[in-house]
C-alpha positions as CSV (number, residue, x, y, z in Angstrom):
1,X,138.8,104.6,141.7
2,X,137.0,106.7,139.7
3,X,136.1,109.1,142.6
4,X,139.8,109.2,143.5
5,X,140.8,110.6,140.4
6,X,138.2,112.7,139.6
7,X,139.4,114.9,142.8
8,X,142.3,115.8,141.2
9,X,140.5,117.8,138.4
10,X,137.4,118.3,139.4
11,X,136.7,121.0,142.5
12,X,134.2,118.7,144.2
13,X,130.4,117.9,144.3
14,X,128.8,120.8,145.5
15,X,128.8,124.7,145.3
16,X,130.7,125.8,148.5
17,X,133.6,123.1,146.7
18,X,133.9,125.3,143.6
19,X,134.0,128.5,145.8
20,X,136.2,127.0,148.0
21,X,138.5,125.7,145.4
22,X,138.6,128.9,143.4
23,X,139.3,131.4,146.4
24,X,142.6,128.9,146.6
25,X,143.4,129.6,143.1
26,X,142.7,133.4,143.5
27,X,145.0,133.5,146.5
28,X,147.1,131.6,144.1
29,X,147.5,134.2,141.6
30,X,145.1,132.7,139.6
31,X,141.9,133.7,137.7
32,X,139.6,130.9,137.5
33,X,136.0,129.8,135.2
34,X,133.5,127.2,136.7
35,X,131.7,124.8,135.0
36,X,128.7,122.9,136.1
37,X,129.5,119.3,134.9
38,X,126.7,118.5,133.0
39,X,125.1,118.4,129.2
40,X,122.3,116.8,127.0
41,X,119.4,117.7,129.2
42,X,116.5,115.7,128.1
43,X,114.0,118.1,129.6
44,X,113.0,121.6,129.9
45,X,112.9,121.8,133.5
46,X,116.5,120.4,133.7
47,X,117.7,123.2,131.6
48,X,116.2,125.7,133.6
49,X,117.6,124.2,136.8
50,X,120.9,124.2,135.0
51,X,120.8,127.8,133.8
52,X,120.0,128.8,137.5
53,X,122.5,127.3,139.3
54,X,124.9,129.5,136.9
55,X,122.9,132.6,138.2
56,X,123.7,131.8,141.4
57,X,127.3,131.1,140.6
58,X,127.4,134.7,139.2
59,X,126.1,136.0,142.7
60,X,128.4,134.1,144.9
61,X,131.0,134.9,142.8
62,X,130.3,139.3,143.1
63,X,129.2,138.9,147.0
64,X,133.0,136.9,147.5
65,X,134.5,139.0,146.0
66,X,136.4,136.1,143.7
67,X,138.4,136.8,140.6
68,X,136.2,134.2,138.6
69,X,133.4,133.8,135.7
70,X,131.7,131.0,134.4
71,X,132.0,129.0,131.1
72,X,128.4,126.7,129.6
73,X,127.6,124.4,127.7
74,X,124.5,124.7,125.2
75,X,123.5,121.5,125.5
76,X,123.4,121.6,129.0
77,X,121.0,124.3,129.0
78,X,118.3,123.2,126.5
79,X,119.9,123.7,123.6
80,X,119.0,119.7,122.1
81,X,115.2,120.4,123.3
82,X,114.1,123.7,122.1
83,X,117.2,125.9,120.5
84,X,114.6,129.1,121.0
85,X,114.2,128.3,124.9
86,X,118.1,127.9,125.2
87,X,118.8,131.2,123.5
88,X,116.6,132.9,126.2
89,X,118.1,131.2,129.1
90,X,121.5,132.0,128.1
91,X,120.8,135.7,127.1
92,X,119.3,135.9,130.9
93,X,122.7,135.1,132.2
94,X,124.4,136.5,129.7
95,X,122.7,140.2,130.6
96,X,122.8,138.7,134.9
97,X,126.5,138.6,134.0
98,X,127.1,142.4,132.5
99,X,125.1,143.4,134.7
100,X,127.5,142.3,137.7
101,X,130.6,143.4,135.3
102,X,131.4,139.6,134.6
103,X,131.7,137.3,131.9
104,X,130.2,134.0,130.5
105,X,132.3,131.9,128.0
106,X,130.1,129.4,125.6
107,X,132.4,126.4,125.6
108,X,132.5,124.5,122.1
109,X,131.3,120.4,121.8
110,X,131.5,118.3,119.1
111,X,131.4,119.4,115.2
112,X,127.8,119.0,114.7
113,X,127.6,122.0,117.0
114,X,129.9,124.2,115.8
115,X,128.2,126.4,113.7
116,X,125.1,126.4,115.5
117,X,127.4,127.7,118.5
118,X,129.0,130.5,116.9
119,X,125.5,132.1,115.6
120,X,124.4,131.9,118.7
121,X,127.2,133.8,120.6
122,X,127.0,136.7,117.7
123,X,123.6,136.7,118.5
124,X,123.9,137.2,122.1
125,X,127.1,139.7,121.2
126,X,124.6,142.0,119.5
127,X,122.0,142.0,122.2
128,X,123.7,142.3,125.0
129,X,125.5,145.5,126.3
130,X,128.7,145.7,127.1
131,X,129.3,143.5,124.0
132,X,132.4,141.9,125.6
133,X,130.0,139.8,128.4
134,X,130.2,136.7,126.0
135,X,133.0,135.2,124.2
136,X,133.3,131.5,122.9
137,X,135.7,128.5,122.3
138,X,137.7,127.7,118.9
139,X,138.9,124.4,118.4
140,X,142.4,124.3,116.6
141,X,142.6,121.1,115.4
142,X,139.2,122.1,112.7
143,X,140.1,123.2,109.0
144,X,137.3,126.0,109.5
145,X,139.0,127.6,112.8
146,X,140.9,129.9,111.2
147,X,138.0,131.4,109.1
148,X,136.0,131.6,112.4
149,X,138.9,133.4,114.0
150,X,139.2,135.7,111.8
151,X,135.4,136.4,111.6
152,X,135.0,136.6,115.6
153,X,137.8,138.7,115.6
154,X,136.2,141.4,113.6
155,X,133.3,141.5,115.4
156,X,135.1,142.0,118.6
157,X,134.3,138.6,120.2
158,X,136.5,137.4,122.9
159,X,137.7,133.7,121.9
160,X,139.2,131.1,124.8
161,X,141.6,128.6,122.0
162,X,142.1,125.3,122.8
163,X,142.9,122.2,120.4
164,X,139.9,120.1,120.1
165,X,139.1,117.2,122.8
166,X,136.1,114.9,120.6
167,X,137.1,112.5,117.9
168,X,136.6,114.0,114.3
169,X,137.0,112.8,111.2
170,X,139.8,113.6,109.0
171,X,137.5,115.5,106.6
172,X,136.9,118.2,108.8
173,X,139.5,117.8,111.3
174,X,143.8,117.6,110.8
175,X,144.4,114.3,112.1
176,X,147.9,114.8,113.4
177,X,149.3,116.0,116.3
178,X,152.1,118.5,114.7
179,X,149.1,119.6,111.9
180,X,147.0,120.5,115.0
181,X,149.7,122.2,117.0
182,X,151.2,124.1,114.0
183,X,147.8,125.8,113.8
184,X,147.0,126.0,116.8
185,X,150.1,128.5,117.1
186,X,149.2,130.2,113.9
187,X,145.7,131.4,115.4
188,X,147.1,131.9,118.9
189,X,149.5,134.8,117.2
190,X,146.8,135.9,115.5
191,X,144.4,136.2,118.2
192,X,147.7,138.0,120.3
193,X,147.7,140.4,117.3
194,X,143.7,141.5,117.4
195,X,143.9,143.7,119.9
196,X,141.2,141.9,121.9
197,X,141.2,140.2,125.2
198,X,141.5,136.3,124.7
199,X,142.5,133.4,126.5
200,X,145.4,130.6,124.9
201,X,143.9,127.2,126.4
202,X,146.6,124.8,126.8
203,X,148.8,122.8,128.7
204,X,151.8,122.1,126.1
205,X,155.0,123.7,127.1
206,X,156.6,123.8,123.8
207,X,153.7,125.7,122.8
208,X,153.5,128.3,125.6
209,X,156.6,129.0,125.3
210,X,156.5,130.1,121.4
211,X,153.2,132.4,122.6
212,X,155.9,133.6,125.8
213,X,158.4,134.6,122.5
214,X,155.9,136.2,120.3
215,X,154.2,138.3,122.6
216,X,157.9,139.3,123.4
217,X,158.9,140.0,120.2
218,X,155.9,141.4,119.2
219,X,155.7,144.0,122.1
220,X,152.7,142.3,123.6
221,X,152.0,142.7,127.5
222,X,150.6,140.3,129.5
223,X,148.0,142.0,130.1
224,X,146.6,141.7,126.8
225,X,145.5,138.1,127.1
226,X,145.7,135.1,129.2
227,X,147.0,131.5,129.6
228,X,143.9,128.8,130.4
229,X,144.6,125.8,131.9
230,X,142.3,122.8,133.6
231,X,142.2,122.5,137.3
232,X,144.4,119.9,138.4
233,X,146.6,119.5,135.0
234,X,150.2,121.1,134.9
235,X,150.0,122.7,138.1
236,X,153.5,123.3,138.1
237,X,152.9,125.3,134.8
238,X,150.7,127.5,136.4
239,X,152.5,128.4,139.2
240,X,156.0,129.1,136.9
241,X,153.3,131.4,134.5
242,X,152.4,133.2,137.3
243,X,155.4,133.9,139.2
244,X,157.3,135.6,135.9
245,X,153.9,137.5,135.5
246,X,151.5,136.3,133.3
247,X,148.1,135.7,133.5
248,X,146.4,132.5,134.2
249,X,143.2,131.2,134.7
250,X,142.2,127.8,136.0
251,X,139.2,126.2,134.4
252,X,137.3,124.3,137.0
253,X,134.6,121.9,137.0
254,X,132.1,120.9,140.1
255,X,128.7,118.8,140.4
256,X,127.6,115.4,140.8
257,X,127.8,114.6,136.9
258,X,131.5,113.9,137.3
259,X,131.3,110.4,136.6
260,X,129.6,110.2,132.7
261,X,131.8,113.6,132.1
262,X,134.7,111.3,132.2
263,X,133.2,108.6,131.0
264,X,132.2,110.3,127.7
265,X,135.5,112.1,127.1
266,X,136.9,108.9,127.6
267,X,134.8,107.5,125.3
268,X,135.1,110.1,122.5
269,X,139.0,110.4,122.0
270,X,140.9,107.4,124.0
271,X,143.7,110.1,124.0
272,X,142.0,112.1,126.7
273,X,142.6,109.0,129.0
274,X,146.3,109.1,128.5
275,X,146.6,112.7,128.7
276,X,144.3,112.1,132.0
277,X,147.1,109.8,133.1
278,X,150.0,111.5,132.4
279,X,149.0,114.4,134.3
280,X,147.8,112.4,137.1
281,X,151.3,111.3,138.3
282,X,152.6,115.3,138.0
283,X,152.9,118.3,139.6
């Protein structure tokens, strides 16, 4: 059953599935990100073997010619074991990645990471040339996102915002859904207004739709950022975005971890398993 489902959101098992999957999304009119399912390597070789399978993703994804970049997890590339060993690895694909004109996107986890994170990408922002070949994820539903914004933003740091999918406590975290979505729309029109390149991560209609007025009123082209969805989820979305001319990008998972990646998102916020559902039974 689990295998069933997973289909629906996740590209498949192996490498040729992702490519496969996002050249149907390019032809589409879609933009897509992979991610190697995967995190919390418990070894040093594992995170090297990690980090090289995104090399290669980089090199299929120039020689095909695909509209695509790739989006990583620190803690699936060492970060847990040896946080000077990670940095390494990641700066390697980060500089693989301008050097091939792409783009690698740090994708946030849990809270206890958070700051950790965001040093890190300013670090790599700084070393790295062009700048712009890293950005990172800013979770909505933290008190702290709207500081971080703001300090990204002046540093010129692209930023993918989504709402937050881990269970956090109410201390650090807005607790309701109408808390989390009224700020999420604050920092969306403020990342509209920076001037830089970002992506606005989310499946809710209602919310799209105030970005959709904003940009309007505010003079905004589409080109100036993009809508980020999951593969699989709101597919129907997508293809509306698209057809009255704004820019989407799937974000699409692969590998043979599928199984504990649901499993632990499960775990860590029962909503994900109705939100799961919902969408499971849509277009």
């Amino acid at each position: 059953m689990g295998r069933n489902a997973s289909r629906r959101f996740v590209a498949g098992n192996t490498m040729e599935d992702v490519m496969t999957a996002s050249k149907a999304m390019n032809d589409a009119g879609m933009a897509v990100t992979m991610d190697v399912l995967g995190e919390n390597v418990t070894n040093p070789d594992e995170a090297r073997e990690s980090v090289g399978a995104y090399h290669q993703l980089l090199d299929e994804i120039t020689q095909r010619k695909l509209n695509a970049n790739v989006s990583v997890k620190l803690t699936h590339v060492g970060f847990d074991i040896d946080r000077q060993m990670c940095r390494d690895l990641v700066c390697g694909l980060v500089r693989h990645a301008a050097d091939l004109n792409n783009f690698v996107r740090i994708d946030m986890e849990g809270s206890s990471y958070t700051q950790s994170t965001l040093d890190l990408v300013k670090q790599l922002h700084s070393a790295v040339q062009p700048a712009d070949a890293v950005g990172v994820v800013v979770q909505a539903y933290l008190y702290r996102s709207e500081k971080d914004v703001q300090d990204l933003c002046a540093q010129g740091i692209r930023i993918r915002l989504c709402k937050g999918a881990y269970d956090e406590p109410r201390n650090i975290a807005f607790p309701k859904k109408r808390d989390v979505d009224a700020n999420y729309i604050k920092l969306a029109k403020m990342l509209l207004n920076s001037g830089i390149y970002h992506g606005i991560a989310t499946h809710d209609q209602r919310v799209i739709e105030e970005i959709i007025c904003f940009a309007g009123k505010q003079k905004i082209p589409p080109s100036a950022f993009e809508f980020q969805m999951l593969y699989g989820i709101r597919r129907d979305l997508q293809q509306q975005l698209v057809r009255e001319g704004w820019r989407v990008r799937a974000y699409i998972p692969f590998g043979t971890e599928w199984y504990p990646y649901f499993m632990r998102r499960l775990a860590e916020r029962p909503a994900n398993a109705l939100f799961i559902a919902k969408n499971f039974f849509r277009s």
